[in-house]
mmCIF file as Biopython writes it, N, C-alpha, C and O atoms, coordinates in Angstrom:
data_model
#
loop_
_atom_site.group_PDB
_atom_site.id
_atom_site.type_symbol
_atom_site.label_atom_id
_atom_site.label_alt_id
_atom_site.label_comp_id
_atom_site.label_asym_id
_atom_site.label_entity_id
_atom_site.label_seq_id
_atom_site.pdbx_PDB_ins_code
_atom_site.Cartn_x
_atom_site.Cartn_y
_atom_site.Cartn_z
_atom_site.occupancy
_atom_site.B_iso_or_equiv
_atom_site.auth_seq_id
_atom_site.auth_asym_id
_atom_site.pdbx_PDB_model_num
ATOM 1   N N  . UNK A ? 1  ? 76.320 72.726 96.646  1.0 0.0 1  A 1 
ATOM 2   C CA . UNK A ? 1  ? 74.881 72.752 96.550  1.0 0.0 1  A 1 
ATOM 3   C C  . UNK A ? 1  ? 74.339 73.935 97.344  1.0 0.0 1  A 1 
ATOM 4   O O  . UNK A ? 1  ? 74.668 74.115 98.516  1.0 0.0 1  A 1 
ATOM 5   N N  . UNK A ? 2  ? 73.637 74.611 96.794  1.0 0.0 2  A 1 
ATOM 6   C CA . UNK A ? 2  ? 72.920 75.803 97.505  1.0 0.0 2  A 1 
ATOM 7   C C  . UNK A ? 2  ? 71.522 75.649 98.356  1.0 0.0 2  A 1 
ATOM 8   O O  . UNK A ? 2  ? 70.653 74.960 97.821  1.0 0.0 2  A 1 
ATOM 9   N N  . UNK A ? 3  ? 71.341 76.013 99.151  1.0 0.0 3  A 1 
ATOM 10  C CA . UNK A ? 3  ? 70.252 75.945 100.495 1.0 0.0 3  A 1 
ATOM 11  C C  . UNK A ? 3  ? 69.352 76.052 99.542  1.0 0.0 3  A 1 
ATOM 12  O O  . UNK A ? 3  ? 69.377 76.884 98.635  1.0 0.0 3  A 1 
ATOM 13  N N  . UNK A ? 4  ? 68.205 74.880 99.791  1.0 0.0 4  A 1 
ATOM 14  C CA . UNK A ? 4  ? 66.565 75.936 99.064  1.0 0.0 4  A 1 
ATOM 15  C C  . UNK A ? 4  ? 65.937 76.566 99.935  1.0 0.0 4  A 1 
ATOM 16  O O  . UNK A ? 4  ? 65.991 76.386 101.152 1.0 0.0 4  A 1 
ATOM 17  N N  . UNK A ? 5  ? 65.156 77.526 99.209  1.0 0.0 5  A 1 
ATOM 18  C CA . UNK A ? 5  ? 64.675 78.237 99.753  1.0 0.0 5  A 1 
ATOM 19  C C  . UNK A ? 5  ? 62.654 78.486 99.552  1.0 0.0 5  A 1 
ATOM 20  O O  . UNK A ? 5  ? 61.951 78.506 98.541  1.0 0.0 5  A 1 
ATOM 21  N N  . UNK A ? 6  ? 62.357 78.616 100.852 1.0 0.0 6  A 1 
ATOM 22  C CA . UNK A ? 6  ? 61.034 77.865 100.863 1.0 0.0 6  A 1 
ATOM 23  C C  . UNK A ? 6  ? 60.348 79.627 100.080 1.0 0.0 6  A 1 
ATOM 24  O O  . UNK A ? 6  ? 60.549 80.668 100.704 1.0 0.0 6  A 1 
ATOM 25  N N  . UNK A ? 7  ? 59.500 79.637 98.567  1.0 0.0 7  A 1 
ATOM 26  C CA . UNK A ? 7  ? 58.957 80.844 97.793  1.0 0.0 7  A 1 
ATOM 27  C C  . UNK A ? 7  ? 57.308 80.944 98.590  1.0 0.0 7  A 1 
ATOM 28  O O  . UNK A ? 7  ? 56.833 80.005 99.230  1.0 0.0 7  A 1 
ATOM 29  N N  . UNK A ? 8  ? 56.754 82.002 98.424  1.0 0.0 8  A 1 
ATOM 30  C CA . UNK A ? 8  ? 55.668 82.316 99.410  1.0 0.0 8  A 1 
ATOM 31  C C  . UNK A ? 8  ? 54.772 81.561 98.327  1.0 0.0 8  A 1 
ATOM 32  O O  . UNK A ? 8  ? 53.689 81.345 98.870  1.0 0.0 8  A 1 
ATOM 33  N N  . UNK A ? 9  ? 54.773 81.011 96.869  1.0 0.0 9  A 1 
ATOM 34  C CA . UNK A ? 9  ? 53.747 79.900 96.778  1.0 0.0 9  A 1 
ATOM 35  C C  . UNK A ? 9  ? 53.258 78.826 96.918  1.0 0.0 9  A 1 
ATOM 36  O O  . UNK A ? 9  ? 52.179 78.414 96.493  1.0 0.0 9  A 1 
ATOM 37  N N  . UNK A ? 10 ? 54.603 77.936 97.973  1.0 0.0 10 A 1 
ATOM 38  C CA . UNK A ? 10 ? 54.487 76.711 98.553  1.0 0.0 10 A 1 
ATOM 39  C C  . UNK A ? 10 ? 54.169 77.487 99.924  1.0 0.0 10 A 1 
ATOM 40  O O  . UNK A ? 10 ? 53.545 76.740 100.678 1.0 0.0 10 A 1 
ATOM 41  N N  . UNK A ? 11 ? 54.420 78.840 100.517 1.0 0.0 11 A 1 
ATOM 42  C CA . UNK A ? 11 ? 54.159 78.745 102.033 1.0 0.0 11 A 1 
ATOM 43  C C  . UNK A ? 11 ? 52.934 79.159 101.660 1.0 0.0 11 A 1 
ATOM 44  O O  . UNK A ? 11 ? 52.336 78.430 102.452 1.0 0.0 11 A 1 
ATOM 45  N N  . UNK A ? 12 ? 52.024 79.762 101.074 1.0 0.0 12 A 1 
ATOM 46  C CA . UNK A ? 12 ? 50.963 79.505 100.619 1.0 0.0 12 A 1 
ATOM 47  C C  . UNK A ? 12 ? 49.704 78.457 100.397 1.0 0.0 12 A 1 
ATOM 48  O O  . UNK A ? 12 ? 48.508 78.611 100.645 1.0 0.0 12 A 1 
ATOM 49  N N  . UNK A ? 13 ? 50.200 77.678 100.010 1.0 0.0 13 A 1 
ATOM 50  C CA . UNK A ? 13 ? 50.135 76.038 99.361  1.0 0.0 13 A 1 
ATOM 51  C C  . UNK A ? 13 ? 49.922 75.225 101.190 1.0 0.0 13 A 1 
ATOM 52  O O  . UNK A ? 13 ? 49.031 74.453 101.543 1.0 0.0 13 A 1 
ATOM 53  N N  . UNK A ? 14 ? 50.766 75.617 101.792 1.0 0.0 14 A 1 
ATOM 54  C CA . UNK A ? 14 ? 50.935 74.984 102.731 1.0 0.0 14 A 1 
ATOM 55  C C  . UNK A ? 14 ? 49.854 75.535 103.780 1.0 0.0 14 A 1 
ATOM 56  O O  . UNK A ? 14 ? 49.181 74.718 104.408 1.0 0.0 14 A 1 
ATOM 57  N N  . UNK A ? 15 ? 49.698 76.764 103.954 1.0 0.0 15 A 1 
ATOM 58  C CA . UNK A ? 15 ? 48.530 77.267 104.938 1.0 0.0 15 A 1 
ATOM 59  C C  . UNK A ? 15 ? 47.552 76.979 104.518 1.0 0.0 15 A 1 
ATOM 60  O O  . UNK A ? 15 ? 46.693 76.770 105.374 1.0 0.0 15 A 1 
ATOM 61  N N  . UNK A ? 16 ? 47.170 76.826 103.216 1.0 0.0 16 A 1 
ATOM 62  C CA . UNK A ? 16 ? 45.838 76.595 102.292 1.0 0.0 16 A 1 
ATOM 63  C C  . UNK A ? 16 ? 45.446 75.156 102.709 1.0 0.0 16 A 1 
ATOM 64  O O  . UNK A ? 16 ? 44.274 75.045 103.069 1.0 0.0 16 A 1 
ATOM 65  N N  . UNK A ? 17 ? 46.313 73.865 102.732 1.0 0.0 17 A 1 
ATOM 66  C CA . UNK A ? 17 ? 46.335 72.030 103.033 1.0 0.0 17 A 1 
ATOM 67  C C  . UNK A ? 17 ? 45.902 72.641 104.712 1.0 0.0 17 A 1 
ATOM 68  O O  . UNK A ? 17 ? 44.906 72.111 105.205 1.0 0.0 17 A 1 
ATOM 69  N N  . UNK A ? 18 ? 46.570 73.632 105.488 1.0 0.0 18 A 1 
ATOM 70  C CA . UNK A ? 18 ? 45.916 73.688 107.312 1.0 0.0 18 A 1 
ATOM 71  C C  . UNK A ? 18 ? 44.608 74.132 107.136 1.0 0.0 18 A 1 
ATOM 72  O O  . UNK A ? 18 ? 43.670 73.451 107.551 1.0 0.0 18 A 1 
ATOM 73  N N  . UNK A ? 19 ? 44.448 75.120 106.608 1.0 0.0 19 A 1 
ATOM 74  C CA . UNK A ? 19 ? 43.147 75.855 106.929 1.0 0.0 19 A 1 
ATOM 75  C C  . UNK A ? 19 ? 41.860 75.012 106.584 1.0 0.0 19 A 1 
ATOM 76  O O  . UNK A ? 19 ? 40.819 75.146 107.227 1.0 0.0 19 A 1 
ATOM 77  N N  . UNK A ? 20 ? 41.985 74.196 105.601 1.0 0.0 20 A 1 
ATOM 78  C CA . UNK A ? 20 ? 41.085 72.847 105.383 1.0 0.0 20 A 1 
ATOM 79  C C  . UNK A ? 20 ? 41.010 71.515 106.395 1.0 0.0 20 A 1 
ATOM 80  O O  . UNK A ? 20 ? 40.005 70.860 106.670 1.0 0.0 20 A 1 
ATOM 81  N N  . UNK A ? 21 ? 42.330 71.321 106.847 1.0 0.0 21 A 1 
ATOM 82  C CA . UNK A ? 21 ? 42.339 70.272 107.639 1.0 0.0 21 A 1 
ATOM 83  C C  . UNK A ? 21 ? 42.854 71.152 108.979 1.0 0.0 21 A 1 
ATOM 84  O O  . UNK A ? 21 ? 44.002 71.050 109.410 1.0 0.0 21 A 1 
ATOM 85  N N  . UNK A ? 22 ? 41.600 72.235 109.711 1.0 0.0 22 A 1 
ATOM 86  C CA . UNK A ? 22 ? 41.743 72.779 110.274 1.0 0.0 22 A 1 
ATOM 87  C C  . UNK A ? 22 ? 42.930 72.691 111.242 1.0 0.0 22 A 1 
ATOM 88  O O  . UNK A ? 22 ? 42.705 72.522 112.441 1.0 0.0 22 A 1 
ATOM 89  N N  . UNK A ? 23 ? 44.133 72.794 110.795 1.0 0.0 23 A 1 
ATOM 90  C CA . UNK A ? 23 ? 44.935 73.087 110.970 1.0 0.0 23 A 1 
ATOM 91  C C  . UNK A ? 23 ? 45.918 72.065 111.974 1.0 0.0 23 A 1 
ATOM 92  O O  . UNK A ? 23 ? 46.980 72.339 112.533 1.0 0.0 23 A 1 
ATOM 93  N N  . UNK A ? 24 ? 45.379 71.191 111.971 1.0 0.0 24 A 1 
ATOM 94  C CA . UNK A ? 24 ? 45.860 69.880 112.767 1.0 0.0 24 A 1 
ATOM 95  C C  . UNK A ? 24 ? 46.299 68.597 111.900 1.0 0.0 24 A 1 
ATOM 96  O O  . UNK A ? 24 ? 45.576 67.605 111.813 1.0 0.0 24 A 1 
ATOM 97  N N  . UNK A ? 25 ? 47.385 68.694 111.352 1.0 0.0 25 A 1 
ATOM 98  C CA . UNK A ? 25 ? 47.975 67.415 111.021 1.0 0.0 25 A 1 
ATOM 99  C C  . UNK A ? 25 ? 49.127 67.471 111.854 1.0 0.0 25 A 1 
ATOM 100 O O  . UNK A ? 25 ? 49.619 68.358 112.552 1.0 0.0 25 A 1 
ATOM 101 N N  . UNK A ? 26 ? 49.617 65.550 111.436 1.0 0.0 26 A 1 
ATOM 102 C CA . UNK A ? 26 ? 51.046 65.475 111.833 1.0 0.0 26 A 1 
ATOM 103 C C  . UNK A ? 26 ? 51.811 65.826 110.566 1.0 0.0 26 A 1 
ATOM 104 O O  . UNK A ? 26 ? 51.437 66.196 109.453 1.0 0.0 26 A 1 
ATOM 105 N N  . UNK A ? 27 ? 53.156 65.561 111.166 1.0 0.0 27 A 1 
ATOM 106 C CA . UNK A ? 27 ? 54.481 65.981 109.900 1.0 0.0 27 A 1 
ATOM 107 C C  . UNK A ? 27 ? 54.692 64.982 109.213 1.0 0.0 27 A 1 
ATOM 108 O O  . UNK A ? 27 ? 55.253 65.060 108.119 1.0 0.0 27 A 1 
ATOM 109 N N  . UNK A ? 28 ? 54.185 63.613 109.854 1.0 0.0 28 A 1 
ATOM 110 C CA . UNK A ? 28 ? 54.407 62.273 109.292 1.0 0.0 28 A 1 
ATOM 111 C C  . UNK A ? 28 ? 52.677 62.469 107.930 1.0 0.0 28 A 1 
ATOM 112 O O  . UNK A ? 28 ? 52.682 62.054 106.771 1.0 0.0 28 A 1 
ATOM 113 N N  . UNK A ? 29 ? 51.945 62.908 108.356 1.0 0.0 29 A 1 
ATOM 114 C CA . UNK A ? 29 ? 50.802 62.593 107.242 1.0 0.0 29 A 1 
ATOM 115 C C  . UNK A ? 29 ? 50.892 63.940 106.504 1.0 0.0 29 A 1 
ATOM 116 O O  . UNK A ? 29 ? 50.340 63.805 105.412 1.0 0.0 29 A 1 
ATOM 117 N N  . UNK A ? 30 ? 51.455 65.402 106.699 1.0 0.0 30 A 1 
ATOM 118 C CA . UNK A ? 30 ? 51.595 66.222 106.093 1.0 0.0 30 A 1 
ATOM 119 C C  . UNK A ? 30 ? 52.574 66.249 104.953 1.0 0.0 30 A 1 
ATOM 120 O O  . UNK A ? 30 ? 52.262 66.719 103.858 1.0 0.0 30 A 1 
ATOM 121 N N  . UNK A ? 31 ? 53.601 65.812 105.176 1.0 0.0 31 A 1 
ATOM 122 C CA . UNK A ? 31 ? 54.489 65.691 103.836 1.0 0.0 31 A 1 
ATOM 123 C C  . UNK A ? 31 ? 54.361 64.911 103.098 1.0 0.0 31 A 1 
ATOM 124 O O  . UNK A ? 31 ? 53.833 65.364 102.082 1.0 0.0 31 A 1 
ATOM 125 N N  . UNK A ? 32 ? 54.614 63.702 103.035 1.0 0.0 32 A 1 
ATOM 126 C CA . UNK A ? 32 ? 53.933 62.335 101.944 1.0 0.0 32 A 1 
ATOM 127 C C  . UNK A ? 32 ? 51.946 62.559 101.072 1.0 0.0 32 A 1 
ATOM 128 O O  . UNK A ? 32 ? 51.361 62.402 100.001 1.0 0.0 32 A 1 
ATOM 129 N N  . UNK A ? 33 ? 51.738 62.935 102.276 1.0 0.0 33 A 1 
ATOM 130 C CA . UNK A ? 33 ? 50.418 63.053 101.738 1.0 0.0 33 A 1 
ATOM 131 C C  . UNK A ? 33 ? 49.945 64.110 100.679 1.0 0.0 33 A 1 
ATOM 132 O O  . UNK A ? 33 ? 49.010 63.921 99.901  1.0 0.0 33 A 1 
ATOM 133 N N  . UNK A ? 34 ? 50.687 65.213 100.747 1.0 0.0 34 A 1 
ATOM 134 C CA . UNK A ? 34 ? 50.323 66.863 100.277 1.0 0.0 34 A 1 
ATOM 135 C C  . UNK A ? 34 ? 51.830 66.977 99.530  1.0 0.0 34 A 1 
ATOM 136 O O  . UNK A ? 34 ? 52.415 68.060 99.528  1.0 0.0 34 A 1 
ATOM 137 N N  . UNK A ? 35 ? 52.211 66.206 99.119  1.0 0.0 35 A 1 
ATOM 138 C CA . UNK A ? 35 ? 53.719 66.592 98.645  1.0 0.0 35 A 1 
ATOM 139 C C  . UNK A ? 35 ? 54.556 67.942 98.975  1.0 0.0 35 A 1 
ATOM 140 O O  . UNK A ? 35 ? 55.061 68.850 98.315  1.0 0.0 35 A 1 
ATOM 141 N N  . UNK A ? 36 ? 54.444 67.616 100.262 1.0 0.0 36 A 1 
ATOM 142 C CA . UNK A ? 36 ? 55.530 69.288 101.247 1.0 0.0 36 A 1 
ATOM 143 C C  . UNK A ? 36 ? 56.490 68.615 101.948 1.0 0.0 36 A 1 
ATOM 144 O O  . UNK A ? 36 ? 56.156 67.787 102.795 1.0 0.0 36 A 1 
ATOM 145 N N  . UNK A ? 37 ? 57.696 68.868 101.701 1.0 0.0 37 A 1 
ATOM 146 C CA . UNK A ? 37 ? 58.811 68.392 101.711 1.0 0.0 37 A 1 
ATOM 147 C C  . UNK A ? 37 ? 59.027 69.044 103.172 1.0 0.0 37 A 1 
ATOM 148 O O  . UNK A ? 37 ? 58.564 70.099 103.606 1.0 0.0 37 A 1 
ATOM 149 N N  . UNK A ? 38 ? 59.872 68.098 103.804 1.0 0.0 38 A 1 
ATOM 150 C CA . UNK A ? 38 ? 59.848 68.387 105.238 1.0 0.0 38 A 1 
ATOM 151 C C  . UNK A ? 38 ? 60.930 69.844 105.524 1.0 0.0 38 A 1 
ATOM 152 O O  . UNK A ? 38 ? 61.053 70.348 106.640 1.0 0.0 38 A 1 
ATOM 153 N N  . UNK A ? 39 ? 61.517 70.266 104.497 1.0 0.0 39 A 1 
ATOM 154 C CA . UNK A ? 39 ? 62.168 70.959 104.886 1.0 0.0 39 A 1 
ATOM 155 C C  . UNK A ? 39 ? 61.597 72.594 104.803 1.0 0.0 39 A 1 
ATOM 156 O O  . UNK A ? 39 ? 61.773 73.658 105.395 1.0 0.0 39 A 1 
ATOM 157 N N  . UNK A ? 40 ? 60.817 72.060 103.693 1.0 0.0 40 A 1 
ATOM 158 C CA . UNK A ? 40 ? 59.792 73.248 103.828 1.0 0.0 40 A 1 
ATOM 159 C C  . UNK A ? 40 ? 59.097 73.600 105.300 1.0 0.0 40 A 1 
ATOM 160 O O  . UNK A ? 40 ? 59.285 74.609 105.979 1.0 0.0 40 A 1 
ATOM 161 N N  . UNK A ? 41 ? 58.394 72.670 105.534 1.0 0.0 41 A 1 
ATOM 162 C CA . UNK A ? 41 ? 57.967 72.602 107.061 1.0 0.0 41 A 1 
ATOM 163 C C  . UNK A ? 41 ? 58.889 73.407 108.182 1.0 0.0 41 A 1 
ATOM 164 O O  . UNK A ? 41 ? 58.413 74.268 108.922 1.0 0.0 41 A 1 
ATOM 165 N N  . UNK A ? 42 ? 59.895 73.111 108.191 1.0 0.0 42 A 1 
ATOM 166 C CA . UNK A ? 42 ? 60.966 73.253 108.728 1.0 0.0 42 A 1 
ATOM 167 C C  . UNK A ? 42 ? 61.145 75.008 108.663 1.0 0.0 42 A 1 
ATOM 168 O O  . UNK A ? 42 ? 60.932 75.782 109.596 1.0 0.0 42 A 1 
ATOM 169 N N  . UNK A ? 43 ? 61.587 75.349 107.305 1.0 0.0 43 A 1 
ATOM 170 C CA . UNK A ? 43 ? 61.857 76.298 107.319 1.0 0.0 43 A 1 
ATOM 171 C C  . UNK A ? 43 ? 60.473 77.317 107.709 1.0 0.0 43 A 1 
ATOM 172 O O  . UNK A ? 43 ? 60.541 78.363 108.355 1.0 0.0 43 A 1 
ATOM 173 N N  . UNK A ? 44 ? 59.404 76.789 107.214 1.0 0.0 44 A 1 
ATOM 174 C CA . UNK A ? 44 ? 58.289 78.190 107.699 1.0 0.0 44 A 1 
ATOM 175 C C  . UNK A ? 44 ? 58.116 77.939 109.082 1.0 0.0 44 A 1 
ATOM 176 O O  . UNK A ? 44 ? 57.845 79.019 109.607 1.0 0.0 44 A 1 
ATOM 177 N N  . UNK A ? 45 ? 58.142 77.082 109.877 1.0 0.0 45 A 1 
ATOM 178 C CA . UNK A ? 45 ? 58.307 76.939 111.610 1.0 0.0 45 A 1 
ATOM 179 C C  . UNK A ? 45 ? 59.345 78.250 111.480 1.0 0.0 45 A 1 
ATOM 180 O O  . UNK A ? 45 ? 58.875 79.384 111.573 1.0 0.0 45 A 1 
ATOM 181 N N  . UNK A ? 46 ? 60.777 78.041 111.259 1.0 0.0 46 A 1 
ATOM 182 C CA . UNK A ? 46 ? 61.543 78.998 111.581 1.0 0.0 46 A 1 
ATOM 183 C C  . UNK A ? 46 ? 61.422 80.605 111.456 1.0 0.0 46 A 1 
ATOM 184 O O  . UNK A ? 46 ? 61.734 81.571 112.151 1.0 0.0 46 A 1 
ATOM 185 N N  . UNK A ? 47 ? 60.826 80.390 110.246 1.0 0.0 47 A 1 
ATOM 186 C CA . UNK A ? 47 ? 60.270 82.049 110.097 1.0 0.0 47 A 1 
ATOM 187 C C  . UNK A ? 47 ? 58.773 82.106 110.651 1.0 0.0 47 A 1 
ATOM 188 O O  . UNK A ? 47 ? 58.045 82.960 110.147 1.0 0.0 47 A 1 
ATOM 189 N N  . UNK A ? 48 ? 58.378 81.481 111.399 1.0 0.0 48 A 1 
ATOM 190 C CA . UNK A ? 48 ? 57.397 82.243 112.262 1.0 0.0 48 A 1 
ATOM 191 C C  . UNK A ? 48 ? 55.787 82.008 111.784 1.0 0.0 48 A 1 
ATOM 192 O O  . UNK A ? 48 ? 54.764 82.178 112.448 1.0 0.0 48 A 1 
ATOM 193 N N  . UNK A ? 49 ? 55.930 81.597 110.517 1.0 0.0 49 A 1 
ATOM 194 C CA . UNK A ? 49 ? 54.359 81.094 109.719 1.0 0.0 49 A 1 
ATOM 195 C C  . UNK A ? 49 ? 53.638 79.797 110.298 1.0 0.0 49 A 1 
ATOM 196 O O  . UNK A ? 49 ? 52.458 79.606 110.003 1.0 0.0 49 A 1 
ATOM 197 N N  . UNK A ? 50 ? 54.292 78.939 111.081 1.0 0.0 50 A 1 
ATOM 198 C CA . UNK A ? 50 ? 53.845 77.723 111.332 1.0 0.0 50 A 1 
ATOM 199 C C  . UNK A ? 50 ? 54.431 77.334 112.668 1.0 0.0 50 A 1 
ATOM 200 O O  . UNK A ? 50 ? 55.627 77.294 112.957 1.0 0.0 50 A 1 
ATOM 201 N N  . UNK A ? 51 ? 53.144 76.987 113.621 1.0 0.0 51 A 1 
ATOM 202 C CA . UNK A ? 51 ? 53.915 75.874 114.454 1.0 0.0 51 A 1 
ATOM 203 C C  . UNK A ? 51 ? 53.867 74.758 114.900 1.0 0.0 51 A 1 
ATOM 204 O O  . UNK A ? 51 ? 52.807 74.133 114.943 1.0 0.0 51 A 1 
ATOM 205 N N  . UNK A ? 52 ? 54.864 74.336 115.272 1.0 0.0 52 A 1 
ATOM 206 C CA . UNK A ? 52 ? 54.601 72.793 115.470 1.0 0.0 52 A 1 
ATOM 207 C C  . UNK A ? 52 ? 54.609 72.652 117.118 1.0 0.0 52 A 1 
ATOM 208 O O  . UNK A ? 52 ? 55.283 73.246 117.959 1.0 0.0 52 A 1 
ATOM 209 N N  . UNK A ? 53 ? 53.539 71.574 117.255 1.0 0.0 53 A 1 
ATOM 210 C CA . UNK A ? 53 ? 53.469 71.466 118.915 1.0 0.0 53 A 1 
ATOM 211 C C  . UNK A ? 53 ? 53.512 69.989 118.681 1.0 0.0 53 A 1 
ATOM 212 O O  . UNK A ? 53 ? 52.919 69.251 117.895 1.0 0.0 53 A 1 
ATOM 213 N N  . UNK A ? 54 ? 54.919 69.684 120.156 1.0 0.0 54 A 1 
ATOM 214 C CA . UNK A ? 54 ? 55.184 68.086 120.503 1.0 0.0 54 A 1 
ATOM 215 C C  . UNK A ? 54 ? 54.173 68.048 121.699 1.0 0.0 54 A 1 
ATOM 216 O O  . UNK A ? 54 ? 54.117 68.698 122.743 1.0 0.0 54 A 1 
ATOM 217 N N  . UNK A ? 55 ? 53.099 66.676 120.971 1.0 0.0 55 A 1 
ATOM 218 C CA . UNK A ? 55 ? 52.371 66.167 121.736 1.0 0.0 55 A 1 
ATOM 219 C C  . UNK A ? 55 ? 53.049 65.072 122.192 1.0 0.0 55 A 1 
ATOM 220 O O  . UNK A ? 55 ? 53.926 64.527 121.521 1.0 0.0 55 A 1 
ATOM 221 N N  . UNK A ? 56 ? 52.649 64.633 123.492 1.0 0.0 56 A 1 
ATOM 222 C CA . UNK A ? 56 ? 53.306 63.209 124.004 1.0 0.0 56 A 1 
ATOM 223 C C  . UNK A ? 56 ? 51.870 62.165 124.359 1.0 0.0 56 A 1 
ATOM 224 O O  . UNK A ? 56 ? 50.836 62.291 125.016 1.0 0.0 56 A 1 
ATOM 225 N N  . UNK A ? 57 ? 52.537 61.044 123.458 1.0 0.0 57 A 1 
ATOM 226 C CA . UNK A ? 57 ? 51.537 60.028 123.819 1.0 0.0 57 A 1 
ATOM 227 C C  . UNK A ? 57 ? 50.915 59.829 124.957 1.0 0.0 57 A 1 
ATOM 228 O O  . UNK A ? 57 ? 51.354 59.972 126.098 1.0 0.0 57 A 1 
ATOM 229 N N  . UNK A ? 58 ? 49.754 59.454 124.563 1.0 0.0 58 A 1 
ATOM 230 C CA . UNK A ? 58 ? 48.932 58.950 126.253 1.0 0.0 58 A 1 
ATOM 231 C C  . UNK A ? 58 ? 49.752 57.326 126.479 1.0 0.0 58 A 1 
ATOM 232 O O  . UNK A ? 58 ? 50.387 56.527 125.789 1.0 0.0 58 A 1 
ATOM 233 N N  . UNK A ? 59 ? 49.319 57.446 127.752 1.0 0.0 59 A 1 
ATOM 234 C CA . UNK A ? 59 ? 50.061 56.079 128.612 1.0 0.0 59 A 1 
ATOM 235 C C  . UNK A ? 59 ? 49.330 55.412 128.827 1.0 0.0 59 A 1 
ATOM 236 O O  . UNK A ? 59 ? 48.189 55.858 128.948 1.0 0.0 59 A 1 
ATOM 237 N N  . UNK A ? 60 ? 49.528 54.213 128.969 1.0 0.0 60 A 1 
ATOM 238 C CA . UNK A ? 60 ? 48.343 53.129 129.401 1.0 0.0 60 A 1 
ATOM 239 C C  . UNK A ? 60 ? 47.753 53.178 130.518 1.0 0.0 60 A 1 
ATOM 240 O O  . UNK A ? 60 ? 47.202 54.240 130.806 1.0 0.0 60 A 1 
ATOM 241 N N  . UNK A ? 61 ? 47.708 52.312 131.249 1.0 0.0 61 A 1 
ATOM 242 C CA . UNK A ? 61 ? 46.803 52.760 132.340 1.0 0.0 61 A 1 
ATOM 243 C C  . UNK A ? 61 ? 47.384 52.837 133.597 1.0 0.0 61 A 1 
ATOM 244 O O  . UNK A ? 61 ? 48.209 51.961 133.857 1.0 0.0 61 A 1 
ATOM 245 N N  . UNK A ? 62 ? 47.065 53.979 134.736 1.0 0.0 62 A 1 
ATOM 246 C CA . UNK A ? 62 ? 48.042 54.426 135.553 1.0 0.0 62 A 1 
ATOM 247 C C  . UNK A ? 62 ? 48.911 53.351 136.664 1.0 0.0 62 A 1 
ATOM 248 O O  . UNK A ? 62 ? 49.796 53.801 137.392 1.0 0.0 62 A 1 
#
């Protein structure tokens, strides 16, 4: 099986779903929701088009 490879009209596709939802989703409501396959995600993080920032839950109370 050969690697896919993410074409600049899904990385397209994909900046177009941020720039509307100014640019803040998760990966859990971005792929199911917008049909973008996580590996897509994946791969434009790697090349530099996208990033992803790990937020850490808030804690209850101190």
């Amino acid at each position: 099986m050969r690697p896919l490879t993410l074409c600049r009209e899904r990385l397209d596709r994909i900046q177009r779903i941020l720039s509307v939802n100014a640019g803040d989703l998760t990966v859990r409501e971005f792929a199911p929701s917008f049909s973008v396959w996580e590996w897509e995600i994946d791969q434009a993080t790697a090349l530099g088009w996208l990033k992803i920032e790990t937020r850490k839950p808030s804690t209850g109370l101190p």
